[in-house]
N, C-alpha and C positions, 0 to 999 in steps of 0.2 A: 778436508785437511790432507796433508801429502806426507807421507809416513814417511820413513829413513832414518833421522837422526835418531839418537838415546833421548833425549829429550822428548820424543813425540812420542815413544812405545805406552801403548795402553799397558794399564796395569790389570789382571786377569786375576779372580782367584783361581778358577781351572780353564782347561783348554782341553778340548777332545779330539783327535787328530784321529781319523782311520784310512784304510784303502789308499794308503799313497801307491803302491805296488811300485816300488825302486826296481830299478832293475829291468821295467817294461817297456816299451818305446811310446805308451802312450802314456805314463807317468809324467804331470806336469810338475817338475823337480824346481826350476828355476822359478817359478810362480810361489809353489808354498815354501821358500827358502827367504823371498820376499814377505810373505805371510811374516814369516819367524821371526824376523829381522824387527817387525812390526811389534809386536808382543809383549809384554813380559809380566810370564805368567806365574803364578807360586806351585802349582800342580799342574803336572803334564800329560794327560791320559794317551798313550798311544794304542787306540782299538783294534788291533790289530788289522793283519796285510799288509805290512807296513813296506818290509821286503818281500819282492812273490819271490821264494825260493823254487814252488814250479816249475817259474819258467828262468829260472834265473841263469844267465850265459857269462863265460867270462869273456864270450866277445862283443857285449852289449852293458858297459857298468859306464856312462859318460862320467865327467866330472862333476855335474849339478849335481848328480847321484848321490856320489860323494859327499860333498860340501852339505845336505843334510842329515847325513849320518855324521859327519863332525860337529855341525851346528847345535844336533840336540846331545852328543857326548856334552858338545860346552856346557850344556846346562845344565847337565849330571855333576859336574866339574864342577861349579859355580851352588852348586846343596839344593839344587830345585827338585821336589821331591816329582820321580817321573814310574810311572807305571805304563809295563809294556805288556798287555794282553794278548794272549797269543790269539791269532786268526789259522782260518783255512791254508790261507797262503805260505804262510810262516808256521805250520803244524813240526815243523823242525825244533823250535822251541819250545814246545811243550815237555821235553822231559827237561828241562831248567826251569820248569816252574818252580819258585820258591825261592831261585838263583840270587841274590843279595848284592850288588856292588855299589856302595855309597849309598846314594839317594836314588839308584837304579833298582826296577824290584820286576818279575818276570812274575806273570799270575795268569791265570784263566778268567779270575771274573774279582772285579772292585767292589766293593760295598763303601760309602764315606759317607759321615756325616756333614753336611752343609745349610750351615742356620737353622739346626734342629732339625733337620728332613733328611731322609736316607736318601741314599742317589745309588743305584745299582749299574754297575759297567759289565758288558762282555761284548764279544765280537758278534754275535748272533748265530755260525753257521752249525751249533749245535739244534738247532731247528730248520737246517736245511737235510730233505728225505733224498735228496741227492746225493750229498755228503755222507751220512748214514748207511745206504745201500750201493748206490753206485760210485763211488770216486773217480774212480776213471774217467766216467762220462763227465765229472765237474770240472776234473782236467782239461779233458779234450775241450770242452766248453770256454776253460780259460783261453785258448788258445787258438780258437774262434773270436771270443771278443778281443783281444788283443788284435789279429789280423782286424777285424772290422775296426778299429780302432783308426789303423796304417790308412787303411782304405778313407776312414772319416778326416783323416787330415790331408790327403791330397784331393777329396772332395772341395773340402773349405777353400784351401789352397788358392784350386781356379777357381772358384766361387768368389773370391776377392777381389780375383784380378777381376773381373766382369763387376763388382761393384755389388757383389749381392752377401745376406749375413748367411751365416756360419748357422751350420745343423748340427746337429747328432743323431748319426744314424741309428744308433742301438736304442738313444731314449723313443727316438719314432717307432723303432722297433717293440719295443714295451711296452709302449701307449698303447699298440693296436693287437696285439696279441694278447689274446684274452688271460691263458693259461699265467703269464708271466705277471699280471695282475693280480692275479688270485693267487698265485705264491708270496706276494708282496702285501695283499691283504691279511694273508692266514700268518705269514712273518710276526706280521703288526700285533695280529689280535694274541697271537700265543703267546707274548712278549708280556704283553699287557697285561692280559690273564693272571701270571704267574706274579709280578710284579705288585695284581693287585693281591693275591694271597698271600702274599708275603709284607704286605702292608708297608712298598716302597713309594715313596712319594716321585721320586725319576726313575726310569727305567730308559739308561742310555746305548745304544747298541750302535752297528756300522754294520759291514757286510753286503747289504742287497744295493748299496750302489743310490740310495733313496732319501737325501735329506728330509727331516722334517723335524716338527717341535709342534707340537698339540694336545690339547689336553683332553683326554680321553675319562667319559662318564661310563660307569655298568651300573647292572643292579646290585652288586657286591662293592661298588663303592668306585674312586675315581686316580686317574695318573698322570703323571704327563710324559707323553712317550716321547724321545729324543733319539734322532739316528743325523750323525755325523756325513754323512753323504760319502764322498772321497775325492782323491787329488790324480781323477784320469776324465772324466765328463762335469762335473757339476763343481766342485774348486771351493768346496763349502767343510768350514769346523765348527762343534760347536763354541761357545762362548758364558763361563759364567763370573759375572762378575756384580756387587752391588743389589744381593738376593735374589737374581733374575738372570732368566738363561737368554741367549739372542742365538739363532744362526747366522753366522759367516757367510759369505759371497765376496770370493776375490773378484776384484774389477781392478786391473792393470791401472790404470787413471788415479787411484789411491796412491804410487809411487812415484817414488823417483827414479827417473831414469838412469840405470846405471850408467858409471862411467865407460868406455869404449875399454881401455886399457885398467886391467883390477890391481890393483897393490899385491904387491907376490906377498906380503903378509897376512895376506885374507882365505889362502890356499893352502896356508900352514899351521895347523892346530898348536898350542901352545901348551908348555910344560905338562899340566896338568891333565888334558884333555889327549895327551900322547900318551901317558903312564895310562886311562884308564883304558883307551883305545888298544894298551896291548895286553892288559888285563885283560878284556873282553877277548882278543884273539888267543891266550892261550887258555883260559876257562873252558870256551867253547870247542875248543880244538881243533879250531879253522884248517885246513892246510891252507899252504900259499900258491 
């Protein structure tokens, strides 16, 4: 089916959105704006990273950037209850935790009821030993994968022209380097762990960059771990809707092609979604 109209938007009971990192060059902005567009969800989990404040430049913000930080204001606008978790990236917002606007709500970690089962949300990177002791080095780290990132699309680039598919140099990178496995394994299990002593049925996270959805057995009992993947390598959210979780996988082929020329009204937030827009900017104390 080819997604676009209001008519075709699936209906979602939640949506989990992490690691878009707005603001990055290798954020695919205009991809999950099409995602959005597709949608329409009742609860909006955004797991954090959403913005990498990091790296964040005011000589690198395009306008796709934009148009999904007004898109999901709309649905703040529109009473869709949305929860913004803070990540690594966006550790800026953690002292508004608790922050309240509409149906906007800033937290560290979700707990919700969903057809009788607890569903646990946080960003994950409070079990990363790098974030803990070294920050710096997680920095200087983001800003490594970001370049490799640069590097990974002018790879692809000629790789097209020549007629051959598209890589990802960091997930090859992953795959063979042992260490980063095993931080990705030890991620999983401590998640899981805690998740199951606390006797949550989902345990949803984002963070290491790693979709997945499986359901995980111990001898203390069983979960099903969920990690959102993100929107700079893998183009995956997750999806619940109808008692059952799905992962997401944007595939361009799903849409419609936009128009050439966009309607100047599609570039302009409306009454509502402008008031809460400068709500947020003087709450937070943005300068200009």
């Amino acid at each position: 089916m080819i997604l676009g109209s209001n008519k075709s938007k699936r209906k979602l009971d939640v949506v989990v959105i992490s690691d878009i990192h707005l603001g990055t060059y290798g954020c695919h902005a205009k991809e999950l704006l099409k995602y959005l567009k597709s949608i329409n969800p009742q609860i909006v989990i955004l797991n954090g990273d959403i913005i990498d404040i990091w790296q964040f430049s005011k000589r690198y913000w395009p306008k796709s950037h934009m148009k999904v930080i007004k898109y999901l204001i709309g649905w703040v606008s529109q009473g869709k209850k949305v929860y913004y978790i803070t990540g690594n990236h966006d550790e800026m917002l953690r002292k508004f935790v608790g922050f309240e606007l509409g149906s906007l709500l800033i937290k560290n970690k979700v707990v919700l009821e969903l057809d009788e089962k607890k569903a646990w949300f946080f960003h994950g990177d409070v079990f990363d030993v790098t974030m803990q002791h070294s920050k710096w080095l997680a920095k200087l780290g983001a800003v490594g994968y970001d370049t490799l990132i640069l590097i990974n699309k002018a790879v692809n680039y000629f790789s097209s022209l020549i007629g051959k598919e598209k890589i990802s140099l960091s997930k090859k990178i992953k795959d063979s380097v042992k260490t980063a496995v095993k931080f990705i394994n030890n991620f999983e299990e401590t998640a899981i762990k805690i998740a199951i002593d606390n006797k949550y049925d989902y345990v949803v996270c984002g963070h290491i960059h790693q979709p997945a959805l499986k359901e995980i057995e111990t001898n203390n009992g069983s979960v099903f771990y969920l990690n959102s993947g993100d929107w700079i390598e893998n183009l995956t959210a997750l999806e619940y809707s109808e008692k059952e979780w799905k992962l997401y996988k944007y595939n361009d082929k799903h849409y419609k092609k936009e128009e050439a020329i966009e309607h100047k009204e599609n570039d302009i937030l409306d009454k509502t979604s402008k008031e809460i827009f400068g709500e947020l900017v003087a709450d937070f104390n943005f300068k200009s």
